[in-house]
N, C-alpha and C positions, 0 to 999 in steps of 0.2 A: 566676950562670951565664947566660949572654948569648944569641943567636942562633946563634951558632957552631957551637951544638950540634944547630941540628934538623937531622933526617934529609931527604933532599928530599922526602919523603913531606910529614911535618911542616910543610917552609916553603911548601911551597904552600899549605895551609891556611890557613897565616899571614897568607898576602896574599889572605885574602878577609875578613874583618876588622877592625877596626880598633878597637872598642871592645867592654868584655865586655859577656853577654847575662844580662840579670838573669833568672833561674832560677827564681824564688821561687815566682811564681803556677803554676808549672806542678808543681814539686813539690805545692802543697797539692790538685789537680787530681788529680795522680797520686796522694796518699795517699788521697784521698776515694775511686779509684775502687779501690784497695786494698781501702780499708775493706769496700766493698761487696759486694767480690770474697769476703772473708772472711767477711761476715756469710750471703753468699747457700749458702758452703758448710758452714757452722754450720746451717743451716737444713734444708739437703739432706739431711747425715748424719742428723739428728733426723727427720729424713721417712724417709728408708729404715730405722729402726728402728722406727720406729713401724708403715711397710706391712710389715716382714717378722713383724712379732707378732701382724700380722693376719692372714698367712699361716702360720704356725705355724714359721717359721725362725727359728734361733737365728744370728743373726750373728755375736753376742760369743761364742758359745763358743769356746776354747783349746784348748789339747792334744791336737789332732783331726790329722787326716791332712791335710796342707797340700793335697790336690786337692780333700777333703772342705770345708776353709776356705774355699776359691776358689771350689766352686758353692753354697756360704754366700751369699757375699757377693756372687755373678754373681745368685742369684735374688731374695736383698734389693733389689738395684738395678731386678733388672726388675718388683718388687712395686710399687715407691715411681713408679716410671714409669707403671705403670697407676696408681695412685691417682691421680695427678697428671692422664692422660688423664679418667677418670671425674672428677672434680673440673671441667676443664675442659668435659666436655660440659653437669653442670648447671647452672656458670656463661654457659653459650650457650646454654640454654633459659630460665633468667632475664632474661637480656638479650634474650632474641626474646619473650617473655613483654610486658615491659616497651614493645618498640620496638609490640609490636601495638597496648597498650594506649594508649601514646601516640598510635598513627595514628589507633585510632580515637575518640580522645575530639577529636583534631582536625578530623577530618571530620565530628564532629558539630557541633562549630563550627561550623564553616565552612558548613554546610547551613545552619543556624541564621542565621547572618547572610546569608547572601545570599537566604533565603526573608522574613526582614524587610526588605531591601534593596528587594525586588520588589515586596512588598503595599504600601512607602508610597509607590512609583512607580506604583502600581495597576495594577500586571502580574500574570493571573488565567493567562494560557497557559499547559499544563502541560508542553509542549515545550520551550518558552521557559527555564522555573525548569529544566528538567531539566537542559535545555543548560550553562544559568547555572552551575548548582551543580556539573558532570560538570568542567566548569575552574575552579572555584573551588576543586575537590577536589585538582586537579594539581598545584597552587602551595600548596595548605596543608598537604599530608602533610609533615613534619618529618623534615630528614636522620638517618637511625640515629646517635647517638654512642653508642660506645664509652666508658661509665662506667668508672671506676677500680672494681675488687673491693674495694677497702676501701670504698664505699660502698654495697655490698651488705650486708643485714644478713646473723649468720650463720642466723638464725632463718629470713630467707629462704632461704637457700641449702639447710639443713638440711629445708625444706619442701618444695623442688625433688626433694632426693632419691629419693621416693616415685613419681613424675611422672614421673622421666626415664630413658628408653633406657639406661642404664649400658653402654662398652665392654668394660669388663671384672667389675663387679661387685664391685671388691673394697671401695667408699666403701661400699655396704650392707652390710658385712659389719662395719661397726664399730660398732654398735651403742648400748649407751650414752657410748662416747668417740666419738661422731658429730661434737659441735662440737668437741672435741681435733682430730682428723681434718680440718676443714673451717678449722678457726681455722691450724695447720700449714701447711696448702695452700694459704690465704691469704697467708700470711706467704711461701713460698717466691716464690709468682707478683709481692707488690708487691715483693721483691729483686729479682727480677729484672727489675723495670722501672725499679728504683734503679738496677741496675748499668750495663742499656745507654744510661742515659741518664746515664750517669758515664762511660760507654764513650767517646759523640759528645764530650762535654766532654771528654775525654783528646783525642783525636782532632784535634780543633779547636785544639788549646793545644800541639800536636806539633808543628803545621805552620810556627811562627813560630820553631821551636828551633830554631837553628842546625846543634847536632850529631845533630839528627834529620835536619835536611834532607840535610845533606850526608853524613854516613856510617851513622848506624841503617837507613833508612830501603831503604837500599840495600844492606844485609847480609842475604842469606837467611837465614831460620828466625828472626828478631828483627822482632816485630809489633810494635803501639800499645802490647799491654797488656804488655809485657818492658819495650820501651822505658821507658814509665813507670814503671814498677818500677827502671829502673839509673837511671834522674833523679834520680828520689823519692832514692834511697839514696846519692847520690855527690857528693861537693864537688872538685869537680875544682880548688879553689883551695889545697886541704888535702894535695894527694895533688902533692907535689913528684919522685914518680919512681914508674914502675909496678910498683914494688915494695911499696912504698907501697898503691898499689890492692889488691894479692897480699893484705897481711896484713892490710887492713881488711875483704876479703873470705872472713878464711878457708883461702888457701890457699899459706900460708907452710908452714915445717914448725915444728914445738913443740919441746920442747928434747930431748926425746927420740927427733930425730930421726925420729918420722913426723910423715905430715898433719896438719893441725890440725884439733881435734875437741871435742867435749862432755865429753871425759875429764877425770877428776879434775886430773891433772896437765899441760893444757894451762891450768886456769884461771889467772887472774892477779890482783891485788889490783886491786880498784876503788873509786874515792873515789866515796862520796856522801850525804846528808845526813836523817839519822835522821827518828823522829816527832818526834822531840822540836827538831829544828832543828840538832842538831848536829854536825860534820866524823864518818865513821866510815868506814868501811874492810870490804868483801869480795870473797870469793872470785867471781870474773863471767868472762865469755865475751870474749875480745880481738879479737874482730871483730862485722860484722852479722851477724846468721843470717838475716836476710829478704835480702837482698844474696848470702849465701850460696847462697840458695834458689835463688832468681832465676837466678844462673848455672850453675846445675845444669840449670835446666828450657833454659836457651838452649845447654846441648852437647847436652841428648838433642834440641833443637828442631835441630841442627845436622847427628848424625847421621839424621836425618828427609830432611833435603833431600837428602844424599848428598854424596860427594866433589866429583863434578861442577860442586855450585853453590856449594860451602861448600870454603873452606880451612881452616875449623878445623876439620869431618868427616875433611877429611884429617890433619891434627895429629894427632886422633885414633888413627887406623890404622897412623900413622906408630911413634907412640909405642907403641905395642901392639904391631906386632910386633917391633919391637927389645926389646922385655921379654920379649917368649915367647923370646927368645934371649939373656936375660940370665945373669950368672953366679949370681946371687942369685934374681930373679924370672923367669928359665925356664921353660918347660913342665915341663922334667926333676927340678923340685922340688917342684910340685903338691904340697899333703898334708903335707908336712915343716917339721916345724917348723925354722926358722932362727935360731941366736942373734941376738936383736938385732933383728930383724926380725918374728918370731914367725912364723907357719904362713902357707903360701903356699897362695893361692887364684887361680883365674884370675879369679873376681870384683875382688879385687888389682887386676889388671893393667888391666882395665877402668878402676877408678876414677883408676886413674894417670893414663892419658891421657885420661878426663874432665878429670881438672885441668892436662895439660898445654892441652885445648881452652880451656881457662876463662882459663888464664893468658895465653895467644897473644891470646887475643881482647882485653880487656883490654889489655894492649901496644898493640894498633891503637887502641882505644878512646882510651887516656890520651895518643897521638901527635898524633891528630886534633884530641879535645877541648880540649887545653892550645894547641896552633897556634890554635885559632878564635879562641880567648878571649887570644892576644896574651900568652902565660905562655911561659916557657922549658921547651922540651922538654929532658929527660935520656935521651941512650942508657940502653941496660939494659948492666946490669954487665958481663952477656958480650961485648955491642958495644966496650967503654968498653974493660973489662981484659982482655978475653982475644980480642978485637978478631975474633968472631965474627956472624954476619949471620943474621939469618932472617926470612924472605917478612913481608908487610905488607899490608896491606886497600887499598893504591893501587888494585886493577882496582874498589872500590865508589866511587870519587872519582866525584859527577857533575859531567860537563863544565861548563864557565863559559859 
């Protein structure tokens, strides 16, 4: 399939280009700051179960009144929020602790040598040494650094506790899981100084992508850390037509004619190789679910921005209300079960045009991408067979 086929959208691309853009380093970039991403909220959940036990909320209980659930889990967060505050004040009274004792074991230096400096000059004036040492002392005080918390013991920190102003009080209240508590609150703080400094490293490794420069970057509601997320997960050498993209993403239909999902009967047979070394065969998920993910959180990022700045917000709206007026998923069937379709929800109708936003997007995405990289674009089926057109991400093109 030759040039013939891109859209003008597509061949302008084309002619900016001329050789593909090796990908590699950036995907391991973007998995790294993944990883961090996940570890740091591995961390967090474990910290707000912990603050709310110290608060006496049950977060994990069940079977409860879903408003009851919701200021469960609204007062867990804001448990784990002060722990986290209190944590950080007596981490800032160790570090002022520390910076004091540094200044002054410096200034005693420093006095020290410039009063031996004097007497073997045999300078006895007490104006003079006073003088002396009053700037000896300006240039000796040591700039505060900011130590890393892992190199606070927790024994120290644990000892600050007693000592320090608490904002909320809730670090004294944990008693003998004190260093549980303080070793936790360590852990979430040095993630998150993994993460943003996984964050600049995404950042940095963006800005030479081609299809960041030119169309991510320029799409509302699709940041650094999305972006590297659809890097991380997409071979745009593999993905011969954006339909292609659709069902590695999840959002084809299953053979039972709905979405594709976690259900029994969407799984498919998958090859791969035992403990023991050998060919074997199961039941697996026919797309990414992290890729899945990913585009879920960039239509809700999408309806965030609004119609306005987003045409797939609009997609959205588009596709929603033509369902509220559907013959099948209606308003007027709300609640009813449908053969073949099962019980109609407007939740439904919502996640429809989620995926019609995912799927629009996407379309631009695989247009853009394949032009960059000098690959043949394929109309989508409807353009192709049923000789149909729809809008395109041309207005994020930046100029040349």
């Amino acid at each position: 399939m030759g040039n013939m086929n891109l859209t003008p959208f597509a061949a302008a691309f084309a002619t900016i280009t001329t050789q593909s853009y090796d990908y590699t380093p950036l995907k391991s970039v973007a998995r790294t700051f993944e990883d961090a991403q996940s570890a740091r909220l591995s961390i967090q959940n474990r910290l707000l179960q912990h603050a709310a036990s110290l608060r006496g909320i049950d977060v994990l209980k069940r079977n409860v009144d879903k408003d009851e659930e919701e200021k469960a889990a609204k007062a867990g967060a804001e448990a784990r929020d002060q722990l986290v505050a209190d944590f950080n004040a007596v981490v800032a009274t160790v570090r002022d602790k520390r910076a004091t004792a540094a200044s002054k074991a410096a200034d005693a230096a420093a006095r020290k040598s410039v009063l031996a400096a004097l007497t073997t000059a045999g300078i006895t004036d007490k104006d003079t040494i006073k003088s002396a040492t009053t700037a000896a002392l300006e240039t000796a005080r040591p700039e505060r650094v900011e130590r890393s918390i892992a190199d606070i013991p927790l024994s120290t920190l644990a000892a600050a506790v007693a000592e320090t102003t608490l904002p909320h009080g809730i670090l004294s209240q944990a008693g003998e899981l004190l260093n549980v508590t303080l070793s936790l609150c360590r852990q979430l703080a040095d993630s998150d100084e993994f993460e943003a400094r996984a964050s600049r490293s995404l950042e940095s490794a963006l800005r030479d992508a081609p299809i960041y420069r030119e169309f991510l970057a320029n799409v509302k509601g699709i940041g650094p850390s999305m972006a590297g997320s659809l890097l991380a997960n997409i071979d745009i050498h593999k993905s011969q037509y954006a339909s292609s993209l659709w069902a590695y993403a999840g959002l084809d239909v299953g053979p039972d004619g709905r979405g594709r999902s976690r259900r029994a009967e969407h799984l498919v047979e998958v090859n791969y190789t035992d403990k023991e070394g050998k060919a074997a065969t199961r039941k697996g998920l026919s797309f990414n679910p992290d890729l899945k993910t990913t585009l879920f959180l960039c239509a809700t990022s999408f309806l965030k921005v609004g119609v306005e700045r987003s045409p797939y917000a609009k997609v959205y709206y588009d596709t929603k209300h033509r369902l509220e007026n559907h013959a099948i998923y209606g308003v007027h069937n709300d609640g009813k079960e449908v053969e073949g379709k099962g019980r109609i929800q407007p939740n439904r109708r919502h996640m429809m045009g989620m995926r019609a936003a995912q799927k629009r997007f996407l379309v631009d995405l695989y247009k853009a991408w394949r032009a960059l990289e000098g690959l043949p674009v394929a109309p989508e089926y409807s353009e192709a067979k049923l000789s149909m057109t729809h809008g395109s991400a041309d207005k994020y093109r930046v100029a040349a």
